[in-house]
PAMITOR-932447 format. One record per residue (C-alpha): residue number from 1; residue in one letter; x, y, z. Coordinates in nm, 2 decimals. Example, Ala and Ser with C-alpha at 12.3 -4.5 7.8 and 13.67 -1.06 7.14 Angstrom:
% PAMITOR-932447
PT seq type      x      y      z
PT   1    a   1.23  -0.45   0.78
PT   2    s   1.37  -0.11   0.71
END
This chain:
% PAMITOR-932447
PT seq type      x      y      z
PT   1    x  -0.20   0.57  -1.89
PT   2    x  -0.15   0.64  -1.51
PT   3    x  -0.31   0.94  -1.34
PT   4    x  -0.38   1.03  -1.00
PT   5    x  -0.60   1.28  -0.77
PT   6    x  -0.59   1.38  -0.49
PT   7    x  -0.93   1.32  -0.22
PT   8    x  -1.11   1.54  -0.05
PT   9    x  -0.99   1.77   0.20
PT  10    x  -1.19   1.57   0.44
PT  11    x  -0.99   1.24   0.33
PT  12    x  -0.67   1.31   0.31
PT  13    x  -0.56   1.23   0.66
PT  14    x  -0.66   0.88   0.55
PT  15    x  -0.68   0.92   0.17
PT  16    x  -0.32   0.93  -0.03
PT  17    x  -0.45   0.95  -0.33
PT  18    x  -0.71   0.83  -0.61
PT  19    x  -0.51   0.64  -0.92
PT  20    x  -0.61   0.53  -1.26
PT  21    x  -0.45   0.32  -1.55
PT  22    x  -0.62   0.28  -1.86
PT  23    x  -0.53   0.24  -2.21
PT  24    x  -0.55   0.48  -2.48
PT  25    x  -0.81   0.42  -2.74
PT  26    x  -0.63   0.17  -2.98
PT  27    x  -0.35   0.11  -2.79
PT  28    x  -0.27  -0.15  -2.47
PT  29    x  -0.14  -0.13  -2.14
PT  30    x   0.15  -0.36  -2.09
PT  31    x   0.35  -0.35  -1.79
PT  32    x   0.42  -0.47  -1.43
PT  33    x   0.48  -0.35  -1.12
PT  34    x   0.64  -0.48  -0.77
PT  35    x   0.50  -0.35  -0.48
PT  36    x   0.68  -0.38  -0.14
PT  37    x   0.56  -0.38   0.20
PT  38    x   0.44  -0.05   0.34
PT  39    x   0.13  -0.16   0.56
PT  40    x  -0.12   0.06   0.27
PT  41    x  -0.42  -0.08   0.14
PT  42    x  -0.60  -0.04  -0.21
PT  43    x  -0.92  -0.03  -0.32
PT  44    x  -0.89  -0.20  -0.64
PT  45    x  -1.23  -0.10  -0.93
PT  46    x  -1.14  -0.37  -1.21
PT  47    x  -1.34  -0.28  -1.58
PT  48    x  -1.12  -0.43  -1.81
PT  49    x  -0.88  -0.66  -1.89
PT  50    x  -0.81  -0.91  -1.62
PT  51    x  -0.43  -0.86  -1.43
PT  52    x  -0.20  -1.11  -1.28
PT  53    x  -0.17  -1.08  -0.92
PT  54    x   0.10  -1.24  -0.73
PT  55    x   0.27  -1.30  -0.36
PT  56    x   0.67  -1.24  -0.50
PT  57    x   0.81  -1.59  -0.59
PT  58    x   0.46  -1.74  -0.58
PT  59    x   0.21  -1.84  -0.84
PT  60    x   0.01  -1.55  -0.97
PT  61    x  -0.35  -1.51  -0.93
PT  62    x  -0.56  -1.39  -1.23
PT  63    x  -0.83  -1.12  -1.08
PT  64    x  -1.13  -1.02  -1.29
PT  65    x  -1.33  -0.85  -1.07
PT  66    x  -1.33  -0.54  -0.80
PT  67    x  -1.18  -0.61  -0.45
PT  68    x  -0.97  -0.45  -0.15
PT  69    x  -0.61  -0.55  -0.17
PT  70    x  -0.56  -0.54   0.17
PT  71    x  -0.27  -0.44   0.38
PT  72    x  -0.01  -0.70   0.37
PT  73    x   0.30  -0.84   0.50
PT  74    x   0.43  -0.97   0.18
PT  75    x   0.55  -0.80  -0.12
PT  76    x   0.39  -0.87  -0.44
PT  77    x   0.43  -0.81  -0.83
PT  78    x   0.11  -0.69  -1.07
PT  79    x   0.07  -0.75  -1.44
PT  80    x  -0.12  -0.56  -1.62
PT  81    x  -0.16  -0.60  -2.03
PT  82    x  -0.38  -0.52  -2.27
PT  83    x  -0.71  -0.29  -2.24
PT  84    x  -0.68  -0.23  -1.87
PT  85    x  -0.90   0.03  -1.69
PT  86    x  -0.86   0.02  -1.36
PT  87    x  -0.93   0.34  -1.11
PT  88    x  -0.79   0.24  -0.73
PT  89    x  -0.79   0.45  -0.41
PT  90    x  -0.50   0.41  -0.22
PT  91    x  -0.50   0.46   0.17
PT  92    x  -0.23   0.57   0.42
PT  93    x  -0.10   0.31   0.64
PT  94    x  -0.44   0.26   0.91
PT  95    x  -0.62   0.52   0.69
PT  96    x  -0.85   0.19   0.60
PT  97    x  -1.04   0.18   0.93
PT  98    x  -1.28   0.47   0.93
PT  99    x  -1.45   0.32   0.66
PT 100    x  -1.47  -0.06   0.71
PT 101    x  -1.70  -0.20   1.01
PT 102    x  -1.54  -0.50   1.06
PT 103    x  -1.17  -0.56   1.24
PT 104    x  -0.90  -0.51   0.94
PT 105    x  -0.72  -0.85   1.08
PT 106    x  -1.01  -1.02   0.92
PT 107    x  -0.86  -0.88   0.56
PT 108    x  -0.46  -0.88   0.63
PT 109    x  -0.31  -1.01   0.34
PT 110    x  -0.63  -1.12   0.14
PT 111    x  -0.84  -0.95  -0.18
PT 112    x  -1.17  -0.99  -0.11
PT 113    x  -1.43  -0.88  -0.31
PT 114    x  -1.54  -0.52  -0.26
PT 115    x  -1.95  -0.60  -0.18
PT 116    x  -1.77  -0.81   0.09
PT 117    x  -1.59  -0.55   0.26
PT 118    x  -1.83  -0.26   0.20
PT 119    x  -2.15  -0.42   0.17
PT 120    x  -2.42  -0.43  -0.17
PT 121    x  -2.43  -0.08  -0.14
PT 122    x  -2.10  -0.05  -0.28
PT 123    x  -2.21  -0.17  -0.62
PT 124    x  -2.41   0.15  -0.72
PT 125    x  -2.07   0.28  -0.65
PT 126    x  -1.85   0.06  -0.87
PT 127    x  -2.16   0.10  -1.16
PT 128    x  -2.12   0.48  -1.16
PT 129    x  -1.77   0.46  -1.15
PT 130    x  -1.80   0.24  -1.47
PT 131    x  -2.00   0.49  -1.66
PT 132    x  -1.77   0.73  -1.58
PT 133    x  -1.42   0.53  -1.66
PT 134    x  -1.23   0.78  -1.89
PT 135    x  -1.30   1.09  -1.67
PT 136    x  -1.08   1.03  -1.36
PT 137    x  -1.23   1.40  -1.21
PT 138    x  -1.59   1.23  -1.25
PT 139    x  -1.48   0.95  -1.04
PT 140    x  -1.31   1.14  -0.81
PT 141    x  -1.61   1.29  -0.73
PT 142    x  -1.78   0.98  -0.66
PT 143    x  -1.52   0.88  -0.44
PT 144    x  -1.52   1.16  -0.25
PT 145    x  -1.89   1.13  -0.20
PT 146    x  -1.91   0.77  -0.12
PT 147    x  -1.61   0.77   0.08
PT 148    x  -1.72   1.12   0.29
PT 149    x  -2.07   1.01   0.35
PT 150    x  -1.91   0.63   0.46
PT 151    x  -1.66   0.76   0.70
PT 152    x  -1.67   0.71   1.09
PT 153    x  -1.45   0.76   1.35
PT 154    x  -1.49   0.41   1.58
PT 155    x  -1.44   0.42   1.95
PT 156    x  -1.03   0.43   2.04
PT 157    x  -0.95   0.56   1.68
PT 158    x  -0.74   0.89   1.82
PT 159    x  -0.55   0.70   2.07
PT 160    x  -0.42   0.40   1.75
PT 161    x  -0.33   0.69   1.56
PT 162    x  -0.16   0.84   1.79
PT 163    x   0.04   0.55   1.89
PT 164    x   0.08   0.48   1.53
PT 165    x   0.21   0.87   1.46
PT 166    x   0.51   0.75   1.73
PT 167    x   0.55   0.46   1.56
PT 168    x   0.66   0.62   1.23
PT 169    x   0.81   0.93   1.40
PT 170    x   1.06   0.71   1.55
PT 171    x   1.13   0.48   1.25
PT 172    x   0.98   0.19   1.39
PT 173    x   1.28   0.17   1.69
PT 174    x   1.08   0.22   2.06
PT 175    x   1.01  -0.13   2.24
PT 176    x   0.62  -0.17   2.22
PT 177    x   0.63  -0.14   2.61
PT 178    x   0.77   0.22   2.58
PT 179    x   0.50   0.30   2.35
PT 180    x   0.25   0.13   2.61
PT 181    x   0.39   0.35   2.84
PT 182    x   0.36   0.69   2.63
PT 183    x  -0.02   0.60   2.56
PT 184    x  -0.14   0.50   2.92
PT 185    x  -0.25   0.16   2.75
PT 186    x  -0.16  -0.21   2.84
PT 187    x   0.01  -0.43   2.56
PT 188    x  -0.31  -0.58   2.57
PT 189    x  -0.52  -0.33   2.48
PT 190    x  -0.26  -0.16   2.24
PT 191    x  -0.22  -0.49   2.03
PT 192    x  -0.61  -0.50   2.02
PT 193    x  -0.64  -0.18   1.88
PT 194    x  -0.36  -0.25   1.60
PT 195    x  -0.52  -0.56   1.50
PT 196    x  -0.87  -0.41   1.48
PT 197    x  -0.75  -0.05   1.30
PT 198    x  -0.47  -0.16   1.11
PT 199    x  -0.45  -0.56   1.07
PT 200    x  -0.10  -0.58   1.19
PT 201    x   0.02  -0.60   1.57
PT 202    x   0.21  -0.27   1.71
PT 203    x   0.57  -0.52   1.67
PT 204    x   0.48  -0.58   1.29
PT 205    x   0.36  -0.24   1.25
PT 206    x   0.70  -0.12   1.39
PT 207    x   0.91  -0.36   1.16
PT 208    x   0.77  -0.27   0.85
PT 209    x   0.81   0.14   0.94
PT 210    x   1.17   0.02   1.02
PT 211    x   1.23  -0.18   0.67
PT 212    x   1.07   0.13   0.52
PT 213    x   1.33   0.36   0.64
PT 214    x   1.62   0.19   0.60
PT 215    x   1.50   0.15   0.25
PT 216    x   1.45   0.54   0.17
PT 217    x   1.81   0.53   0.34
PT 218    x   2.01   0.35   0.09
PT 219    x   1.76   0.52  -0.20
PT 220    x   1.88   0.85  -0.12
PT 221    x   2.21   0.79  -0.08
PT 222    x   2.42   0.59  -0.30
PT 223    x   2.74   0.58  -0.04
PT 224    x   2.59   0.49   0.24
PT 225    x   2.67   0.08   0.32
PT 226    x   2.44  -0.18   0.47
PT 227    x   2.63  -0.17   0.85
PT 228    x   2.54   0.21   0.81
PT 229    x   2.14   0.15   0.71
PT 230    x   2.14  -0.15   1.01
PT 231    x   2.27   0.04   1.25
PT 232    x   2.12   0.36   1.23
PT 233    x   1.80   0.21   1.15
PT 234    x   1.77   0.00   1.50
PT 235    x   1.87  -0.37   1.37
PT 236    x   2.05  -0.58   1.54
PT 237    x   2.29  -0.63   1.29
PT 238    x   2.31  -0.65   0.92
PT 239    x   2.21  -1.01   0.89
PT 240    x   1.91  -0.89   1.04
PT 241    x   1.83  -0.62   0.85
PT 242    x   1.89  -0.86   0.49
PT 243    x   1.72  -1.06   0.57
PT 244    x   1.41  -0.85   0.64
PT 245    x   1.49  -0.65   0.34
PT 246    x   1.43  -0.95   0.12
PT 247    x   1.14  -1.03   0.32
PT 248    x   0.91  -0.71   0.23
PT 249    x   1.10  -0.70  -0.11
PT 250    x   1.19  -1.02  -0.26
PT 251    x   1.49  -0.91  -0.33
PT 252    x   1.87  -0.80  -0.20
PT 253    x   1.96  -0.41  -0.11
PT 254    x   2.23  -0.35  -0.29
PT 255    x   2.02  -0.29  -0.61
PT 256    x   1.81  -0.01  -0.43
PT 257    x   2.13   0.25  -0.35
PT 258    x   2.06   0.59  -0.50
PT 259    x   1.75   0.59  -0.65
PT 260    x   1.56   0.78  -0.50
PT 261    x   1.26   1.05  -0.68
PT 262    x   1.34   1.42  -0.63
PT 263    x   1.02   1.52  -0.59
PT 264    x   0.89   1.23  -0.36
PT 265    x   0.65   1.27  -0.05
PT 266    x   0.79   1.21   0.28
PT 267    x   0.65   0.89   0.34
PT 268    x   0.73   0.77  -0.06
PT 269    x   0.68   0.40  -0.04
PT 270    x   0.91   0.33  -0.35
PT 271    x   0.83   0.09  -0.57
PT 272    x   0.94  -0.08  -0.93
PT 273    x   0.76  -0.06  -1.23
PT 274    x   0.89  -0.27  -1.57
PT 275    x   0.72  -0.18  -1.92
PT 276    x   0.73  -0.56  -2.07
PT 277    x   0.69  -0.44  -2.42
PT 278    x   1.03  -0.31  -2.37
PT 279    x   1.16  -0.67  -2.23
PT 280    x   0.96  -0.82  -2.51
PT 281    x   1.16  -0.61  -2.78
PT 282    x   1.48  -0.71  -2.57
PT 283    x   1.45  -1.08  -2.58
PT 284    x   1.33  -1.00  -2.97
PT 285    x   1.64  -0.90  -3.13
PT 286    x   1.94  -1.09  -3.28
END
């Protein structure tokens, strides 16, 4: 039902992986999943069943078609039922901007169509990935290709990331004009190159890097307490950090302590995923 692969060699610096959900022959996909706010972007290739899309507490969005969910500062919850098949490529946080010609602030927290973002050419693409829909190495290969032979490294790219590797070193906790400082660059200039690179200023950036590490903080550790997270995590107190926590989450951290996935990447971005035939079964019995 869900695979991934990993990118090219090439990509991974920017690539964290390809994914794919699709339904067995005869059978249907039904389940949801809540995504929180980690700055990523996906690349969304759409060939079957429509899915619900939705901003957390808001009105879902039905979407048919192929499109760039774009780095956000929102949480939000996808549906997915029936024959999906759906292959995705999902970049690190400002791994988006080598391939996109236009300033990512134009995309923040929108799902534009893909032949928007990437031009017409992108549909010979999305056709052979089509053909190719229940062999995820085949499409792997295409994206590598597409995505190898697409990939340019714009004027100012090495000093964003390396103001974004402090960033996320540091949990999201030096003052922007620190980090000014470090790079030799006025706040100016550095907020220019956020927006452009990444779609969120250096401040937002450093927020959600923040939120991220306080919550891999209480994952991993079922004692620790919310004055512990706050504090070590650079908030001012733990009103503060709630209250940002239900921001990027929609919901309230004491349900996240301790869960946290053995084998998970240093930069996880944990999320929650709900089989609904399960709930349907649930709400089915005496």
């Amino acid at each position: 039902m869900y695979k991934l692969a990993a990118p090219h060699a090439d990509l991974r610096p920017f690539v964290e992986h390809y994914w794919a959900v699709t339904a067995a022959p005869g059978e249907a996909v039904n389940l949801s999943v809540d995504v929180y706010v980690d700055a990523r972007a996906d690349l969304v290739f759409n060939f079957g069943a429509p899915y619900l899309r939705n901003i957390i507490g808001q009105r879902p969005a039905l979407y048919a078609h192929s499109n760039l969910d774009a780095q956000r500062d929102v949480p939000i919850r996808i549906v997915q039922r029936g024959a999906v098949a759906i292959v995705g490529v999902r970049f690190h946080a400002g791994g988006l901007a080598p391939f996109v010609r236009q300033p990512l602030s134009r995309y923040t927290n929108r799902t534009p169509a893909v032949a928007e973002v990437f031009g017409d050419e992108v549909r010979a693409l999305e056709e052979g990935l089509s053909q190719r829909r229940e062999d995820l190495d085949g499409q792997k290969e295409l994206l590598d290709r597409y995505l190898v032979d697409r990939m340019r490294m714009g004027s100012g790219y090495a000093a964003f990331a390396a103001a974004k590797a402090v960033i996320e070193e540091d949990g999201g906790r030096k003052p922007v004009e620190a980090l000014c400082r470090e790079a030799g660059v006025s706040p100016r200039n550095l907020g220019r190159m956020f927006q452009g690179m990444l779609g969120f200023s250096p401040k937002g950036f450093a927020r959600i890097i923040r939120f991220q590490r306080a919550l891999r903080m209480l994952m991993g550790d079922a004692s620790t307490t919310l004055a512990e997270v706050s504090a070590d995590c650079g908030y001012f107190d733990q009103s503060h950090f709630v209250k940002d926590f239900r921001r990027f989450t929609g919901g309230v951290p004491r349900g996240y302590k301790g869960y946290y996935p053995p084998a998970a990447p240093r930069d996880f971005a944990p999320n929650v995923v709900r089989f609904l035939q399960d709930e349907d079964e649930d709400r089915a019995r005496p």
